[in-house]
KEKE-3310 file (N, C-alpha, C; in steps of 0.2 Angstrom, whole numbers, plus 5000, padded with zeros to 4 digits):
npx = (4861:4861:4871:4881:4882:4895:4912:4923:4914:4918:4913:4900:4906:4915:4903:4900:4909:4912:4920:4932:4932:4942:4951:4951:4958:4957:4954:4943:4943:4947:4958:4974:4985:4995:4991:4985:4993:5005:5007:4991:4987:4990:4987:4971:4971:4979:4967:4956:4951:4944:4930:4920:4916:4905:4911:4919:4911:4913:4924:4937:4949:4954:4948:4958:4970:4967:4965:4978:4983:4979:4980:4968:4953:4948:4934:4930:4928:4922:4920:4918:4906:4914:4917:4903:4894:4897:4894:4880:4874:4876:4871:4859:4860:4861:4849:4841:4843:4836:4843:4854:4868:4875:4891:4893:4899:4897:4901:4889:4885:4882:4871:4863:4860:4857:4844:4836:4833:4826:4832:4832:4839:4851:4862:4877:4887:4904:4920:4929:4938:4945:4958:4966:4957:4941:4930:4913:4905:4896:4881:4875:4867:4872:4864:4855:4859:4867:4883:4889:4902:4920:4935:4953:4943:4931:4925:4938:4949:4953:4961:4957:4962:4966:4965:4955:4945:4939:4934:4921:4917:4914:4901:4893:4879:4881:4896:4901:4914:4922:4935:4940:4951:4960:4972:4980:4989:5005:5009:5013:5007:4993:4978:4969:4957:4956:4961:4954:4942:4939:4939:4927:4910:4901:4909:4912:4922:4923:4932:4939:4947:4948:4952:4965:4973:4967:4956:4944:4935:4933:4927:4928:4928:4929:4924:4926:4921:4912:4907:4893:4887:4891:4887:4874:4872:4878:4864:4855:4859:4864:4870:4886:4893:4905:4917:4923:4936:4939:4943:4956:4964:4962:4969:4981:4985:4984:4997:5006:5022:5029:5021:5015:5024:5028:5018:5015:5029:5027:5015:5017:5028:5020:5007:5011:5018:5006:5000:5007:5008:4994:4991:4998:4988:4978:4966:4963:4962:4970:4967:4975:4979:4976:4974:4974:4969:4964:4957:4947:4946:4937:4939:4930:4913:4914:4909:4908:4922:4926:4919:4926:4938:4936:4933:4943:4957:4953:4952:4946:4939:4930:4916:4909:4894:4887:4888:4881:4884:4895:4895:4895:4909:4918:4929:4935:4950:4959:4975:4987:4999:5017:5018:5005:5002:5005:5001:4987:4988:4994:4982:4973:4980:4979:4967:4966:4974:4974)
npy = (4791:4809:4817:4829:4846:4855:4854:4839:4830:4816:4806:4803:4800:4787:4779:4778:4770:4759:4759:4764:4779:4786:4780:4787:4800:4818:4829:4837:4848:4861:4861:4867:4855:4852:4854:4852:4863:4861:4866:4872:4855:4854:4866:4865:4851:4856:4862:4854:4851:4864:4861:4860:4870:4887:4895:4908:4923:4935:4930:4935:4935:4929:4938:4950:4945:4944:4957:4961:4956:4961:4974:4983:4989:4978:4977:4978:4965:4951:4933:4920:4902:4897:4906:4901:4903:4917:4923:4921:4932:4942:4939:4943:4956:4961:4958:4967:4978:4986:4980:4967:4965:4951:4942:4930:4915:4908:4906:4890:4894:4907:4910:4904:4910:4922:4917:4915:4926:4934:4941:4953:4949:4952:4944:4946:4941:4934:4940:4931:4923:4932:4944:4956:4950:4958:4967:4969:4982:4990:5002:5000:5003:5007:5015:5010:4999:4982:4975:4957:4948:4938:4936:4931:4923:4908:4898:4903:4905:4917:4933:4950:4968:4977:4990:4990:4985:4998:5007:5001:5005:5017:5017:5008:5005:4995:4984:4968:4958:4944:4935:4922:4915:4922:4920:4912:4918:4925:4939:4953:4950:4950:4956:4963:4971:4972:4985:4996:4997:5003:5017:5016:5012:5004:4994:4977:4965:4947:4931:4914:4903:4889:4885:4888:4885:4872:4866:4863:4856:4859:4872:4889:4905:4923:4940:4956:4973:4989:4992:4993:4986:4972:4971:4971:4958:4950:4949:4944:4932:4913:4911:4910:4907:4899:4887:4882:4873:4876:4891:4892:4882:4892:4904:4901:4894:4907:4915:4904:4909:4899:4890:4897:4902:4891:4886:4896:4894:4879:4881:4891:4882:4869:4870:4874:4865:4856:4865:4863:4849:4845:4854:4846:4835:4834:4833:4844:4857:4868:4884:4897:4902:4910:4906:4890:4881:4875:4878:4870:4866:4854:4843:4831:4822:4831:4825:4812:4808:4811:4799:4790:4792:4791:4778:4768:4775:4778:4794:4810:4822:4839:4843:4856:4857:4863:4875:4885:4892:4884:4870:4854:4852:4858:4855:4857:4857:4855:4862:4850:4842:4838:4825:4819:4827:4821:4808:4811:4817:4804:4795:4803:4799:4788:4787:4795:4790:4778)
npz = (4974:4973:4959:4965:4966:4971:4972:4980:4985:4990:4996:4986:4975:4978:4980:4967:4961:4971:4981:4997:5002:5005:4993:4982:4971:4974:4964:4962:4972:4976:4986:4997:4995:5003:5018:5033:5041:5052:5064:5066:5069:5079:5088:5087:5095:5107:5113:5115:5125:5128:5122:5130:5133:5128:5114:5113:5110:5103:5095:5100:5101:5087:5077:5080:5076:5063:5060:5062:5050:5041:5044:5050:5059:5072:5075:5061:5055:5052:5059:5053:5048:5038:5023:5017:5022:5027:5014:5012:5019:5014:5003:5009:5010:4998:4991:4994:4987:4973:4961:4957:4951:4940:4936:4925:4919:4936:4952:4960:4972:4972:4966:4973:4985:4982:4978:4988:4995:4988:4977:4965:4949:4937:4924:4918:4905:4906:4898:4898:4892:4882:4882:4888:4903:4907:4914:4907:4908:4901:4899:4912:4925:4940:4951:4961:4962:4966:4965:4964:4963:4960:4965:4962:4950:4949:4939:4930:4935:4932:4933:4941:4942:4954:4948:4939:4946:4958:4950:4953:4965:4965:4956:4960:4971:4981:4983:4983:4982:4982:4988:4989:4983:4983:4993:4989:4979:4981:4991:4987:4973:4974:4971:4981:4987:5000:5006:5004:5011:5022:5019:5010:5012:5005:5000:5002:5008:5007:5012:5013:5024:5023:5012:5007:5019:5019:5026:5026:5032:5044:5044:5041:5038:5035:5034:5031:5032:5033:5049:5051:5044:5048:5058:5059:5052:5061:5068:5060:5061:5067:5084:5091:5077:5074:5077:5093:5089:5077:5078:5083:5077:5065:5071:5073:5062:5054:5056:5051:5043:5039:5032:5023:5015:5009:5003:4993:4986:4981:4974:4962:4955:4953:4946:4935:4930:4929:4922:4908:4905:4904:4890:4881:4875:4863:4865:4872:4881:4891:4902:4908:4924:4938:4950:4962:4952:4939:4923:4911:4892:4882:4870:4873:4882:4895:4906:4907:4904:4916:4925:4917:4921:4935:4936:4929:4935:4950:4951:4954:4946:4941:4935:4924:4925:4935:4929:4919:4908:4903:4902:4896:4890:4898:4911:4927:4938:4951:4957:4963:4972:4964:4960:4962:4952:4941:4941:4937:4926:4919:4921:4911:4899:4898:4894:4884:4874:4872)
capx = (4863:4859:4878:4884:4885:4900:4917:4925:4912:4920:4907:4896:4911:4915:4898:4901:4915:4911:4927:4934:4933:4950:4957:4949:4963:4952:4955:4939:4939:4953:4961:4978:4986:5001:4988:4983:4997:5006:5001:4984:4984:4994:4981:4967:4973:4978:4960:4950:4947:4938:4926:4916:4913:4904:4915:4920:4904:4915:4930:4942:4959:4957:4948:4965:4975:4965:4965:4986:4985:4976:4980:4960:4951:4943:4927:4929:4931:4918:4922:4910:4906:4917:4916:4897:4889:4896:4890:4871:4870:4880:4867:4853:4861:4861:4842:4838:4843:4832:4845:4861:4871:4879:4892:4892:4898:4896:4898:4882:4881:4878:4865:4858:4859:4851:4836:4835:4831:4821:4834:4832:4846:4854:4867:4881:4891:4910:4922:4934:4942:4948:4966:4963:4953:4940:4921:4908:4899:4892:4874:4875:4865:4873:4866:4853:4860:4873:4887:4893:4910:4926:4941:4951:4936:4928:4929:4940:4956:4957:4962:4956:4966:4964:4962:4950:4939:4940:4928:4913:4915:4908:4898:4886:4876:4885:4899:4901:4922:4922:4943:4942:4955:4965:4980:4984:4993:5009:5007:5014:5005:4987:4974:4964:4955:4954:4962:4950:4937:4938:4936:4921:4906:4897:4912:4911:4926:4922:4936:4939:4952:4948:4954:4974:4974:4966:4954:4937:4930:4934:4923:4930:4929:4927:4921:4928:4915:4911:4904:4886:4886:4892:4883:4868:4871:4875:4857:4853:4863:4863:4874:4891:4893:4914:4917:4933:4944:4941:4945:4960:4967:4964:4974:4987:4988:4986:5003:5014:5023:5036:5018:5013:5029:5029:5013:5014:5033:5024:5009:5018:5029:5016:5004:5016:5019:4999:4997:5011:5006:4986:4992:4999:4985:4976:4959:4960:4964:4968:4967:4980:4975:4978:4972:4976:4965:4962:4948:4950:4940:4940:4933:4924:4910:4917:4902:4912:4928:4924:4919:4931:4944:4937:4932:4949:4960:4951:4952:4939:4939:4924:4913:4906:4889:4883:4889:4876:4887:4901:4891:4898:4914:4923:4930:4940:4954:4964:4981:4989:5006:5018:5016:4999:5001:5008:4996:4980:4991:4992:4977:4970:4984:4977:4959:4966:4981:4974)
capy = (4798:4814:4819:4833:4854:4858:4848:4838:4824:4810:4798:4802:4798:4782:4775:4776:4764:4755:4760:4768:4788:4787:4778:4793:4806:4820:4835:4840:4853:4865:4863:4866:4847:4854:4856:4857:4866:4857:4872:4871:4853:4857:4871:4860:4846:4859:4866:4848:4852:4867:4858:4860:4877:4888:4897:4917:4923:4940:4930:4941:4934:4928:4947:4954:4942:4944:4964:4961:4953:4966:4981:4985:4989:4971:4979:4980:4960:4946:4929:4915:4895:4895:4909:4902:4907:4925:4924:4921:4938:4946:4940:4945:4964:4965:4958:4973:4982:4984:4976:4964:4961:4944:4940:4922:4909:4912:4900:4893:4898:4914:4907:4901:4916:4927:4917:4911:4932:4936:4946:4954:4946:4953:4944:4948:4936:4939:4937:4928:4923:4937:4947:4956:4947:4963:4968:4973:4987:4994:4999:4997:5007:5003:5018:5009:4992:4979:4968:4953:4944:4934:4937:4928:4921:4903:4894:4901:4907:4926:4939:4958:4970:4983:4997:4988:4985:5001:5010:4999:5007:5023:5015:5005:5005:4990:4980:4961:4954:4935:4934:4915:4911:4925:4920:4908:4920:4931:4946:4956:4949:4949:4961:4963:4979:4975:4992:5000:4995:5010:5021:5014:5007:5001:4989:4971:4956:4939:4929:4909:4901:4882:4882:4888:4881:4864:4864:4863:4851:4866:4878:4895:4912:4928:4946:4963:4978:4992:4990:4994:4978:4966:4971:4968:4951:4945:4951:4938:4927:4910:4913:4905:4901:4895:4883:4884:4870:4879:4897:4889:4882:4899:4909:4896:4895:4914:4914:4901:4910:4896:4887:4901:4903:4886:4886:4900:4891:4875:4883:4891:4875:4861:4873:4875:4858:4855:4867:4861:4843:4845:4857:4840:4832:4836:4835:4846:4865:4871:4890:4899:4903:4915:4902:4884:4877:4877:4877:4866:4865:4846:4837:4825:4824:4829:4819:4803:4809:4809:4793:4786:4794:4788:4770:4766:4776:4783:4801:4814:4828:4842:4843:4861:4859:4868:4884:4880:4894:4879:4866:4848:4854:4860:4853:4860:4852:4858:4860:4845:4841:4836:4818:4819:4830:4815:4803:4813:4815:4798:4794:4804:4796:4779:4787:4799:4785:4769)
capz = (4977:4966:4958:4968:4963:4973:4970:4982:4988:4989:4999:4981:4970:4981:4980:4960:4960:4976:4986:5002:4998:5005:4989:4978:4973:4974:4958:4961:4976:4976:4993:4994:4996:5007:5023:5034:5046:5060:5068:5068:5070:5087:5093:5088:5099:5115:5114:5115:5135:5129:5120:5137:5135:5121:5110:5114:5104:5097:5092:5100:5097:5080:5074:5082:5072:5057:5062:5062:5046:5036:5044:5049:5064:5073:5072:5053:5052:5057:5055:5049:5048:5030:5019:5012:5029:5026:5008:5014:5023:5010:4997:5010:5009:4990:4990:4997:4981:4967:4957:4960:4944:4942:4931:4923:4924:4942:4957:4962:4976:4973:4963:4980:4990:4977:4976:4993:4996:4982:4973:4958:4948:4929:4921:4909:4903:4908:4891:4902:4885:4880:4886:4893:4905:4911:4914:4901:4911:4897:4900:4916:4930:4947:4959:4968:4962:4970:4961:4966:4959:4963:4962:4958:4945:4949:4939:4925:4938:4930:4940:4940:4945:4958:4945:4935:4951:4958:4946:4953:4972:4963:4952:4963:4978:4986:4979:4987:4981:4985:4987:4992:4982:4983:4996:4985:4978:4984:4995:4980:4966:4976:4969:4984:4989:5008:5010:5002:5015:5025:5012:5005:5016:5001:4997:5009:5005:5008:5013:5015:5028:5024:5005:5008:5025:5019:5033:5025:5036:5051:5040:5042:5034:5037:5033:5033:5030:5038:5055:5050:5038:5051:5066:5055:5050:5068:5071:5056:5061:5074:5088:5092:5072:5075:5085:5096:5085:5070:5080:5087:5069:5063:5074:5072:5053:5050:5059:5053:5039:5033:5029:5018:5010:5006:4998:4988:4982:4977:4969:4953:4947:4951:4943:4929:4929:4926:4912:4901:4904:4900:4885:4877:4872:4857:4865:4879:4881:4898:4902:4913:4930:4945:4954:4962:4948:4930:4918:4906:4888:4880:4862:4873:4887:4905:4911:4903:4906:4925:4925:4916:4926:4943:4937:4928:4939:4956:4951:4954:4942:4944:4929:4925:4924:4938:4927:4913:4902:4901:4901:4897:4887:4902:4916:4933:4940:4957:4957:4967:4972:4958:4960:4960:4947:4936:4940:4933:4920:4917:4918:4906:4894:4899:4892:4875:4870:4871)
cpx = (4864:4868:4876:4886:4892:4904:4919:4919:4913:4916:4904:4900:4913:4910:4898:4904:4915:4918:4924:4934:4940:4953:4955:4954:4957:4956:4949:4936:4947:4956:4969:4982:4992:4998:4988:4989:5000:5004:4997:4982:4985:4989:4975:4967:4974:4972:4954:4945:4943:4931:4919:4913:4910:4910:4916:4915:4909:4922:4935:4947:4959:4954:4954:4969:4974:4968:4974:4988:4984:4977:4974:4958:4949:4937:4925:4930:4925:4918:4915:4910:4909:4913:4906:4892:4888:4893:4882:4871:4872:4873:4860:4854:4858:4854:4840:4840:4839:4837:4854:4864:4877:4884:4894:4896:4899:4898:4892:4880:4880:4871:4859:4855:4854:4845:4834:4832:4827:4826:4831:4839:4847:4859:4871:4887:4897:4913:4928:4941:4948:4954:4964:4958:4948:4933:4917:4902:4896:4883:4872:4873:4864:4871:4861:4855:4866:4876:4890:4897:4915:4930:4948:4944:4938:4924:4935:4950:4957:4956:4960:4960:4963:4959:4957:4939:4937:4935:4922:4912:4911:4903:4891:4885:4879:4888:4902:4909:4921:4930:4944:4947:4963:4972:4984:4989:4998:5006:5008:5010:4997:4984:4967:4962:4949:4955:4957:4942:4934:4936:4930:4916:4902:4900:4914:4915:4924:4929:4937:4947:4952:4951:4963:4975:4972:4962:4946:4932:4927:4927:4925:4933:4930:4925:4922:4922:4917:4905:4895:4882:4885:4887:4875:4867:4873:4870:4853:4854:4861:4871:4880:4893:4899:4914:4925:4938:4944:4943:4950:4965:4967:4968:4980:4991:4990:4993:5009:5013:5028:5029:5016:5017:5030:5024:5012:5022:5029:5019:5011:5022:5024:5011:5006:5017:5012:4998:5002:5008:4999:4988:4994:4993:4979:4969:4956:4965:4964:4970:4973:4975:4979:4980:4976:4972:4966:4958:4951:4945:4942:4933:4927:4920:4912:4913:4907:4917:4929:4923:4921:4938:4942:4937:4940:4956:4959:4952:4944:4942:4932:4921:4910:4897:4884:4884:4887:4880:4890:4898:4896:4906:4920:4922:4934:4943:4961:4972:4986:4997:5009:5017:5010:4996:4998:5005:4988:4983:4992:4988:4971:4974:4980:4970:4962:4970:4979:4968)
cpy = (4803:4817:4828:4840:4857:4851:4845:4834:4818:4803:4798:4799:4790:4776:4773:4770:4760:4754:4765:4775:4789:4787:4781:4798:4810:4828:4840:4848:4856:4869:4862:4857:4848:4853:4851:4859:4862:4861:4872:4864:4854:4860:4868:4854:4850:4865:4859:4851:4859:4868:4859:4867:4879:4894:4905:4919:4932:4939:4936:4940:4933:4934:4950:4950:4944:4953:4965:4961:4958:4972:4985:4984:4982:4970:4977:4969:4952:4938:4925:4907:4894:4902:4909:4905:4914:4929:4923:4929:4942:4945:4943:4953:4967:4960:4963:4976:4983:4979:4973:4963:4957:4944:4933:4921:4910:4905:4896:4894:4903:4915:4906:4907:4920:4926:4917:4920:4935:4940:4947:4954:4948:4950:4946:4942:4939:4936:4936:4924:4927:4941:4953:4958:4956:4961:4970:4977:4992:4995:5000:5003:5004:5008:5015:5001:4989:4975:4963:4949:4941:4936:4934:4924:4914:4904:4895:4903:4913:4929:4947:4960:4976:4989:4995:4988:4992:5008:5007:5001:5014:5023:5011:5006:5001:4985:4974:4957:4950:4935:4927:4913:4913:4926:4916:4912:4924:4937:4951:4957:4950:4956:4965:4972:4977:4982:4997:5002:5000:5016:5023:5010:5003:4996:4983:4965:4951:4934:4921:4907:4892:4882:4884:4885:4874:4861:4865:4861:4855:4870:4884:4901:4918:4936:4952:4970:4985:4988:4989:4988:4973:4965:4968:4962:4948:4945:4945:4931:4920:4911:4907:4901:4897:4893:4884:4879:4876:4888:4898:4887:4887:4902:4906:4897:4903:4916:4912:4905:4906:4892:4889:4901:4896:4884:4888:4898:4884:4875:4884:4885:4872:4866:4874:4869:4854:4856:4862:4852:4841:4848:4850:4835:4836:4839:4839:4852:4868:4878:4891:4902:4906:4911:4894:4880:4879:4872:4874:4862:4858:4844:4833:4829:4824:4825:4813:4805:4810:4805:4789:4787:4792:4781:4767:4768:4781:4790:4805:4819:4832:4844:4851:4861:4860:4874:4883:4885:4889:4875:4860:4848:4856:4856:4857:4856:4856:4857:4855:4845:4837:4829:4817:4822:4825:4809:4805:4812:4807:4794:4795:4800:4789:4780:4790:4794:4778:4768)
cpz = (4972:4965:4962:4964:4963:4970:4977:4986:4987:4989:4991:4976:4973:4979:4971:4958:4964:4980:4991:4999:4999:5002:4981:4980:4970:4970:4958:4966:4976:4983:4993:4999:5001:5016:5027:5039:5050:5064:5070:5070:5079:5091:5092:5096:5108:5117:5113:5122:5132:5125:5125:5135:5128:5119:5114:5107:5101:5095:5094:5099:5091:5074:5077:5078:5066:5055:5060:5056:5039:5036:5046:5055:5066:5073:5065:5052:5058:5054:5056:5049:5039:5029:5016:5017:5028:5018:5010:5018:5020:5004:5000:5007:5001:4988:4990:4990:4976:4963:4957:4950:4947:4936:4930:4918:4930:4945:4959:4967:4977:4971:4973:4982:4989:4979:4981:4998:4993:4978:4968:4953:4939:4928:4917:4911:4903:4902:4896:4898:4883:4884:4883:4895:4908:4909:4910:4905:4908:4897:4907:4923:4938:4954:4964:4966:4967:4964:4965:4962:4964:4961:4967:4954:4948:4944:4934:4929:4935:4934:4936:4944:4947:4955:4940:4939:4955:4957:4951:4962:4971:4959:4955:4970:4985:4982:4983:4981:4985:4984:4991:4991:4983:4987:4993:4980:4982:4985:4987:4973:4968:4974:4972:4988:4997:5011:5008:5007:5019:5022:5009:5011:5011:5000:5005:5005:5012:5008:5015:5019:5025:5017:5005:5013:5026:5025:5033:5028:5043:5049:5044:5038:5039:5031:5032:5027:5036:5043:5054:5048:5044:5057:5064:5057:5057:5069:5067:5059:5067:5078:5089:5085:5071:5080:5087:5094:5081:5072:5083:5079:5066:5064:5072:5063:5051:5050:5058:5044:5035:5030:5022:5012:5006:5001:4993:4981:4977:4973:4962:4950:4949:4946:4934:4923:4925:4919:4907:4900:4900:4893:4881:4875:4871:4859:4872:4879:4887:4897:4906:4919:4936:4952:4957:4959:4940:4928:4914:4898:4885:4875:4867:4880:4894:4909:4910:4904:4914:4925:4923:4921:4934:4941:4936:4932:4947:4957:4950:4950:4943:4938:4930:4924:4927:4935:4919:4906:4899:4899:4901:4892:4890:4909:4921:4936:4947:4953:4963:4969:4963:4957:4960:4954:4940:4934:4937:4926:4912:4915:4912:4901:4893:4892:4882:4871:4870:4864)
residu = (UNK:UNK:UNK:UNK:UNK:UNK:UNK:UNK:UNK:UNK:UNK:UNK:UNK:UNK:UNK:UNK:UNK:UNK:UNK:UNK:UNK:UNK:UNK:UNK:UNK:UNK:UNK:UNK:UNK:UNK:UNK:UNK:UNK:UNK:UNK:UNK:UNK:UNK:UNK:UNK:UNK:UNK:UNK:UNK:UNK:UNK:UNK:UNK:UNK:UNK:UNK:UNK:UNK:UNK:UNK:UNK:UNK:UNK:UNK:UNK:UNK:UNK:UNK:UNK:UNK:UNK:UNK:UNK:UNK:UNK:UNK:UNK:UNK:UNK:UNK:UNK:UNK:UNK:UNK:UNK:UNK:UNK:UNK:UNK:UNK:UNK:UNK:UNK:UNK:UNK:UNK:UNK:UNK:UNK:UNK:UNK:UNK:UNK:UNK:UNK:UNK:UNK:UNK:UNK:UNK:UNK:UNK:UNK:UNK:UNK:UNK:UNK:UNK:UNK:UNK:UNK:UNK:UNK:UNK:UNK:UNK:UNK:UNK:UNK:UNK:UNK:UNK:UNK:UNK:UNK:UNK:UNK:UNK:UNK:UNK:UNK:UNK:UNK:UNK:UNK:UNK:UNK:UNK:UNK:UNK:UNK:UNK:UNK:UNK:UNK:UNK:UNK:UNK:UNK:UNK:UNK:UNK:UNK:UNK:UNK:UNK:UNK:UNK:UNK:UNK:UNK:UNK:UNK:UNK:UNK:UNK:UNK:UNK:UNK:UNK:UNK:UNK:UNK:UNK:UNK:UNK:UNK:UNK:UNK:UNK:UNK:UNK:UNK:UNK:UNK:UNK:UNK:UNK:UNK:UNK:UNK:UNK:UNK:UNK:UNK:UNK:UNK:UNK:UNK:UNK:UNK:UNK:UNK:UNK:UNK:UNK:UNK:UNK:UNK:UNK:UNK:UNK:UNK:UNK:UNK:UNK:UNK:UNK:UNK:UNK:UNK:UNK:UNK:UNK:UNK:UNK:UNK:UNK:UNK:UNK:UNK:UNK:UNK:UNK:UNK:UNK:UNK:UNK:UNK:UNK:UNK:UNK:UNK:UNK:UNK:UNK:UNK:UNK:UNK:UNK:UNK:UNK:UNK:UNK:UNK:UNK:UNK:UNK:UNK:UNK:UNK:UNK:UNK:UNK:UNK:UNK:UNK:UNK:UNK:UNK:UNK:UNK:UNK:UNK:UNK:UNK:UNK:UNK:UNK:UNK:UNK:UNK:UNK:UNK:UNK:UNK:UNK:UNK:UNK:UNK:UNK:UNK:UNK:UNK:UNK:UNK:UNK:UNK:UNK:UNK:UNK:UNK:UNK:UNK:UNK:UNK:UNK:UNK:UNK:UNK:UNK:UNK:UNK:UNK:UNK:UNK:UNK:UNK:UNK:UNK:UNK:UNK:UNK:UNK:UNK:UNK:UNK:UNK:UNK:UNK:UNK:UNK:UNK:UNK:UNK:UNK:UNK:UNK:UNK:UNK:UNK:UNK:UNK:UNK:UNK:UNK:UNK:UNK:UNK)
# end
């Protein structure tokens, strides 16, 4: 079975070692480990019986909750099968343009989307290293091009800030902000320019519900643009793309607020708790991160540091070399509960100290 782009496939990681995927602690997909809701699994469960029917094809209660959540008409907000759904009609849009700039290292699936439309694709290497973290838009002729970015960054966890993003609404033709990661942080600290949306029709956020709510298997994102965008891409689109568990666990999740508050308490110490532990050993450099992950640069091969880590102690770590910038020198590693913390922890000890 060919090793996997995305993180978090356990069956491929299982077959390595020849175990249950079960008995794989999994570092390598960045879900939060608190999930998924009682909530959601509750309204899951009192929504089996309508399993019989098809789904409400315009999402109307969970664009009203969303609509609640953001402050923005329901029109302006279309939800999706995960986030990657709403990224494929997001990369059709900015095919249309003569010219998309990407910045790298990149996800790949934007890689996908791109090609998968013909775009015309320019990179610039993002200096993600440097403090502060910002864009090198020098050069750069955005009026009939399109940008597409994240923020918070995959894979390095740095965050842009409002004022930094801000400039590329007048700057280009159509600018696509991927904020998958972004509830991971506090409402306060978040640097998202949903409000901006109104404002600006060229500007379209990208949204995922399965990676703070733990519910990837659901798949569920969403979309907010102006109306013009959206009505589009249903026209793209296959019909009934949410099914009514995962529109049912939505509603429920976006809702429970002692969940959130819980997550966003447990994100900064285990997070904390991660960096200071990786920073101990000699052969491994983890960065700071926004996010519930960190990059992490290391003396040896993360290809062989993976697989030492799953064979000797059932952990999955996610190797960067889908992001050909990094290459085999970095690794990414979710953030876990503390106790799960302690035992990646230990395993690498097991590998740098013996």
């Amino acid at each position: 079975m060919k090793q996997p782009i995305h993180g978090g496939n356990l069956h491929w990681a299982a077959r390595q070692i020849g175990c249950h995927p079960s008995l794989i602690l999994d570092f390598s997909a960045s879900i939060n480990p608190l999930g998924p809701p009682d909530t959601a699994i509750a309204a899951i469960q009192e929504q089996l019986t309508a399993l019989t029917h098809y789904p409400d094809p315009d999402y109307t209660q969970l664009r009203l909750i969303l609509a609640q959540e953001h402050q923005i008409p329901p029109d302006w907000i279309l939800p999706g099968n995960g986030a990657a759904e709403l990224l494929t009609w997001a990369g059709r849009e900015l095919s249309q343009q003569d010219l998309t700039y990407l910045f790298v290292p990149a996800f790949s699936d934007y890689w996908r989307t791109l090609k998968a439309f013909g775009a015309k694709v320019e990179t610039r290497l993002l200096n993600w290293q440097n403090e502060p973290f910002c864009l090198n838009l020098e050069g750069v002729d955005g009026k009939n091009a399109g940008i597409l970015l994240n923020n918070p960054h995959n894979p390095t966890g740095k965050l842009l800030s409002c004022d930094q993003l801000l400039p590329l609404l007048d700057q280009f033709n159509l600018v696509v902000i991927d904020e998958a990661f972004m509830d991971f942080l506090p409402p306060n600290e978040q640097q998202s320019l949903i409000n901006k949306v109104l404002d600006y029709p060229n500007l379209i956020i990208l949204r995922s519900l399965t990676k703070f709510y733990s519910i990837p298997g659901l798949r569920l994102g969403y979309a907010i643009a102006n109306p013009s965008h959206l009505q589009q891409w249903q026209q793209w689109r296959d019909p009934w793309s949410v099914n009514v568990l995962a529109v049912a666990a939505g509603i429920a999740a976006l809702q429970d607020r002692a969940f959130q508050e819980k997550t966003w308490q447990w994100l900064i110490e285990a997070r904390q708790q991660l960096w200071v532990g990786l920073a101990t050993f000699s052969q491994l450099y983890p960065f700071s991160s926004s996010a519930n992950f960190l990059l992490v640069e290391t003396q040896q091969s993360s290809s062989q540091l993976q697989t030492l880590l799953l064979k000797q102690s059932h952990i999955l770590i996610r190797d960067c070399l889908s992001f050909p910038e990094l290459g085999d020198r970095y690794f990414r590693v979710a953030v876990r509960t503390q106790q799960e913390n302690q035992q990646l922890l230990e395993g690498l000890t097991m590998i740098f100290c013996n």
